[in-house]
Structure formats: structure tokens, C-alpha cells
Residue, then its C-alpha position, 0 to 999 in steps of 0.5 A: x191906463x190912467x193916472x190914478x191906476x197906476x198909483x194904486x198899491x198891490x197887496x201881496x198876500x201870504x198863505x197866513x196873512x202874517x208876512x202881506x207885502x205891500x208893492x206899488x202896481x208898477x212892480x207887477x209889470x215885471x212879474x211872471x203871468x204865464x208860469x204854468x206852476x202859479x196863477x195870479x190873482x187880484x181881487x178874485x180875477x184870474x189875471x194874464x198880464x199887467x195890462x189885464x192886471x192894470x185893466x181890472x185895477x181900473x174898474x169902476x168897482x175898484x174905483x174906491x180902492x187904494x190896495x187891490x190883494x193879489x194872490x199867486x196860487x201854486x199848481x198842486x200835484x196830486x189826484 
């Protein structure tokens, strides 16, 4: 992981946009990745881990990037 990764910032997005929380990445290491009821997503990568999260932050594509958006997508029921 380097350096300038984890001083990368998260963008937690709202479903209206009007309450966007912004965290540093590190915040995310404490974060759920396995609840089958949500998803996490950064950037459009469905992400497992804050490894992974960390991993996809550190793409050269992102490299330009200070804040990456994440997304938590809820399962929804219904058919």
C-alpha cells in the first residue's frame, strides 16, 4: 500500500446527494464488507475488503484522485 493511498479520502454518498460525507480511507478499515443485506462500492468496483478497497484506490486511473465516491447499496426485497 503506498503512502499516497491511504491519504486518499472517501466520498460517502447519500441517495440525494445532500448529506455526502467525506471520511479518510482509513475509516473504511472498520467497515463491514461481508453483510449480505449491503454492498460496497467505490468508483463502480464492487469491493470485498479494505485491502481490495485500498487496492482499487491505488489504480493508476485513480492516481489523479484525492476523494474516490463510495456507494453502500442495500439489498432490496421484492420480485
Amino acid at each position: 500500500m503506498a503512502d499516497v493511498t491511504l491519504s486518499k479520502k472517501l466520498r460517502l454518498k447519500s441517495r440525494d446527494g445532500k448529506d455526502d460525507k467525506v471520511v479518510p480511507i482509513e475509516d473504511a478499515r472498520n467497515w463491514v464488507y461481508d453483510d449480505p443485506e449491503a454492498q460496497v462500492v467505490v468508483e463502480n468496483y464492487l469491493v470485498h475488503s479494505y485491502y481490495e478497497l485500498v487496492d482499487i484506490a491505488g489504480k493508476e486511473r485513480f492516481k489523479d484522485k484525492d476523494i474516490l465516491d463510495i456507494y453502500s447499496i442495500e439489498a432490496m426485497d421484492g420480485g
